[in-house]
Z-matrix of the N, CA and C atoms (Angstrom, degrees):
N
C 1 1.448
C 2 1.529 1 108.43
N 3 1.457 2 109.32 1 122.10
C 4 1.591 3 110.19 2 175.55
C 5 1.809 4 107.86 3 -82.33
N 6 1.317 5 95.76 4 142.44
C 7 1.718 6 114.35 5 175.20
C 8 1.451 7 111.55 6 -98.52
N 9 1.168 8 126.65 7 127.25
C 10 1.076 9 103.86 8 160.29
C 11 1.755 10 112.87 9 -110.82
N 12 1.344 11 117.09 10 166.22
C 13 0.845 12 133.06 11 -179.29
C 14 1.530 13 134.44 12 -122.63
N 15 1.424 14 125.68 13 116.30
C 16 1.259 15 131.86 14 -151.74
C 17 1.486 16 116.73 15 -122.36
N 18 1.438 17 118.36 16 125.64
C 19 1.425 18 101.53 17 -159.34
C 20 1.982 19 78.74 18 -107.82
N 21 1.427 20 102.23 19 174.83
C 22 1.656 21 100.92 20 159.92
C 23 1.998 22 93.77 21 -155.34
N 24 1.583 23 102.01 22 145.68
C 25 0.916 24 107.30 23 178.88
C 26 1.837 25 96.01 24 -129.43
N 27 1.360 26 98.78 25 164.83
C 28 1.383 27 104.58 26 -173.03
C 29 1.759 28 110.11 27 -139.95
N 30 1.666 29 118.00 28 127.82
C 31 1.153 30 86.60 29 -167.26
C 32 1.844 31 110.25 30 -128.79
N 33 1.624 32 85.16 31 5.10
C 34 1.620 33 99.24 32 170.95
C 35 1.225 34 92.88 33 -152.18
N 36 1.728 35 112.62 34 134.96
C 37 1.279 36 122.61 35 156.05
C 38 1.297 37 104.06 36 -89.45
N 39 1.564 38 134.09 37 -158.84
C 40 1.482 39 144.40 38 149.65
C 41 1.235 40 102.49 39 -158.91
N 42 1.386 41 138.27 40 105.87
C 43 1.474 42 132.44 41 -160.27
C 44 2.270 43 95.96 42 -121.22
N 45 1.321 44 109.05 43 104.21
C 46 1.386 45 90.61 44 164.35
C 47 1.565 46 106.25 45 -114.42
N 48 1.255 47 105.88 46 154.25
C 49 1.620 48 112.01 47 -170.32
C 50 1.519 49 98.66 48 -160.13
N 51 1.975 50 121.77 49 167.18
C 52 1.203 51 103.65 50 141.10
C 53 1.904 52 73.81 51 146.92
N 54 1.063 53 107.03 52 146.84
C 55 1.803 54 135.21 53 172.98
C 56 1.320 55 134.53 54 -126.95
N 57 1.212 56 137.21 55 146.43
C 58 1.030 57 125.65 56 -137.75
C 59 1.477 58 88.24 57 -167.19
N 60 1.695 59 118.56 58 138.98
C 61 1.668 60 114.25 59 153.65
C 62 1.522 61 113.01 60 -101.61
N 63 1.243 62 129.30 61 137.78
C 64 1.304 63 118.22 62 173.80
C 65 1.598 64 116.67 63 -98.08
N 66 1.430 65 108.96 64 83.58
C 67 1.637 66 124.75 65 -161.98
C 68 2.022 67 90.41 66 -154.72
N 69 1.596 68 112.15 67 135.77
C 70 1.095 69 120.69 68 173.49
C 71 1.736 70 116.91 69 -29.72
N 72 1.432 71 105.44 70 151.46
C 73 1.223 72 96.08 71 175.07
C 74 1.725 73 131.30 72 -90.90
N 75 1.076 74 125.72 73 -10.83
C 76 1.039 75 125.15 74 146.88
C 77 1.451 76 126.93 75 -78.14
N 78 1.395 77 107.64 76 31.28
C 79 1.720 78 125.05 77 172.59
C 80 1.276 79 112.16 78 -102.79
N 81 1.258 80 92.10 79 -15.66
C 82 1.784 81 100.59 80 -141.73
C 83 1.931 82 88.12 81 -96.75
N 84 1.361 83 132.41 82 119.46
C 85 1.341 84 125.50 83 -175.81
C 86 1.135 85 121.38 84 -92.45
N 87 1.383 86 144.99 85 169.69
C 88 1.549 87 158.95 86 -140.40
C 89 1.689 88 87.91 87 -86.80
N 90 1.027 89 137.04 88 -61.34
C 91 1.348 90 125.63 89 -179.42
C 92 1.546 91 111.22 90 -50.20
N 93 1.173 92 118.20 91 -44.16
C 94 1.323 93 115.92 92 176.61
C 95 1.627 94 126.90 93 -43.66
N 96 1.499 95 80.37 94 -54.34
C 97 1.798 96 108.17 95 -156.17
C 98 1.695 97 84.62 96 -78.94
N 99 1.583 98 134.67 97 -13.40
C 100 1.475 99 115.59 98 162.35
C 101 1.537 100 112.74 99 -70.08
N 102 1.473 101 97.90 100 -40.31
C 103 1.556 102 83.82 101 -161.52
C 104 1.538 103 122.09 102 -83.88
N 105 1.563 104 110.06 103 -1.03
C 106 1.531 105 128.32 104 175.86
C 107 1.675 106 75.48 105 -76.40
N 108 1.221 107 158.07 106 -24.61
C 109 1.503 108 123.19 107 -129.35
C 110 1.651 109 72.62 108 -128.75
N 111 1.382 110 127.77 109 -38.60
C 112 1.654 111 112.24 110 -172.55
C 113 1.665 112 94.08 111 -82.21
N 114 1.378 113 141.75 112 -29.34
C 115 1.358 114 127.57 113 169.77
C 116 1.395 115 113.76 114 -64.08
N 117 1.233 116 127.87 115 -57.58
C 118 1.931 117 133.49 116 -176.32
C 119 1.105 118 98.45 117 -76.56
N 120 1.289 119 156.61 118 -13.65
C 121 1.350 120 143.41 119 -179.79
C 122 1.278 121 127.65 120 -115.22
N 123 1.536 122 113.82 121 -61.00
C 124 1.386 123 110.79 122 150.23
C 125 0.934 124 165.46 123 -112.47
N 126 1.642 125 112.23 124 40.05
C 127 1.147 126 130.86 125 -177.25
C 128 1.681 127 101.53 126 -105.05
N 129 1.572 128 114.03 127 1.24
C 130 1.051 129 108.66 128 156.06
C 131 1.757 130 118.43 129 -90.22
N 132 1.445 131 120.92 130 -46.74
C 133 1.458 132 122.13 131 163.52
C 134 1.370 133 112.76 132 -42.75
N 135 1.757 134 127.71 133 -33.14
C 136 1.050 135 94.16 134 171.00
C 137 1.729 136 128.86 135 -108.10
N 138 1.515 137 117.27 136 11.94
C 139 1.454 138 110.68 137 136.78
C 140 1.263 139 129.92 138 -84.00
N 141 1.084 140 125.14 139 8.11
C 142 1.799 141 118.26 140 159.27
C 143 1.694 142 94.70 141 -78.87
N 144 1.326 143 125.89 142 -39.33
C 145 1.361 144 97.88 143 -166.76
C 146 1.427 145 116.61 144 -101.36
N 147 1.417 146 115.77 145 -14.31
C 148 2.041 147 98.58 146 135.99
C 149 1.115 148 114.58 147 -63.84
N 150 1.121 149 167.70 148 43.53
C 151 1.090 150 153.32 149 153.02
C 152 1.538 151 126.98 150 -126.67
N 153 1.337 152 99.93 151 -9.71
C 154 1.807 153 134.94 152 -162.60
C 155 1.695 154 89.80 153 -45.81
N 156 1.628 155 93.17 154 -66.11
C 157 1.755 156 122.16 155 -157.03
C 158 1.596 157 103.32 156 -61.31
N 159 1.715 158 123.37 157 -10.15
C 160 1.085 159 109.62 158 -167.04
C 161 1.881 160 101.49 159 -115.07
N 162 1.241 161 83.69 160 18.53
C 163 2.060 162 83.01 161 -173.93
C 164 1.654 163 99.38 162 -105.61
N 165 1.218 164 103.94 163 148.47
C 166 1.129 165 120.27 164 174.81
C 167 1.364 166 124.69 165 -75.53
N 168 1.786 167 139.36 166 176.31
C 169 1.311 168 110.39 167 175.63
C 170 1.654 169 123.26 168 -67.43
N 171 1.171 170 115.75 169 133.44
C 172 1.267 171 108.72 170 168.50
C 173 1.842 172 106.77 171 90.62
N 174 1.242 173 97.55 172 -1.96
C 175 1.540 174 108.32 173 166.86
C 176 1.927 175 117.22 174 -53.83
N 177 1.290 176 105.83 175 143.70
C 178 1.871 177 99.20 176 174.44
C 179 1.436 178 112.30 177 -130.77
N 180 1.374 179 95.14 178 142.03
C 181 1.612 180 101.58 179 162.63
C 182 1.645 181 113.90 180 -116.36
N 183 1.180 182 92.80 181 125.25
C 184 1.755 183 111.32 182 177.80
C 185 1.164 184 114.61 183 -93.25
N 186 1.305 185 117.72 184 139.69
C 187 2.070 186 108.66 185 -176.32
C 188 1.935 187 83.01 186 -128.15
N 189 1.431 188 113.20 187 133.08
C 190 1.330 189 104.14 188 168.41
C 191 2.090 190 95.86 189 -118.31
N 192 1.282 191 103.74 190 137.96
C 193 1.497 192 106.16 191 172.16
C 194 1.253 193 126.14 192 -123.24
């Protein structure tokens, strides 16, 4: 049985993401203001670091929010 084998390199991501309510900010409650902060914040830290292993040297990942 033949295998094949597939490499992939990556050498620009461009990731834009990010949510927002448009309601005062002292409206806006502690559950909220986590999950605006785990959606806009780290759901970009954590696709840069799946993605780390697949960039080449000098490869970039951009997060725009």
């Amino acid at each position: 049985m033949l295998f094949l084998s597939v490499s992939i390199s990556l050498m620009y991501i461009l990731n834009e993401y990010g949510i927002f309510s448009p309601k005062p900010i002292f409206e806006i409650s502690d559950d909220e203001w986590l999950n605006y902060f785990n959606i806009n914040v780290l759901s970009g830290i954590r696709l840069a670091r799946s993605y780390t292993a697949l960039r080449v040297d000098g490869g970039v990942i951009q997060s725009i929010l």
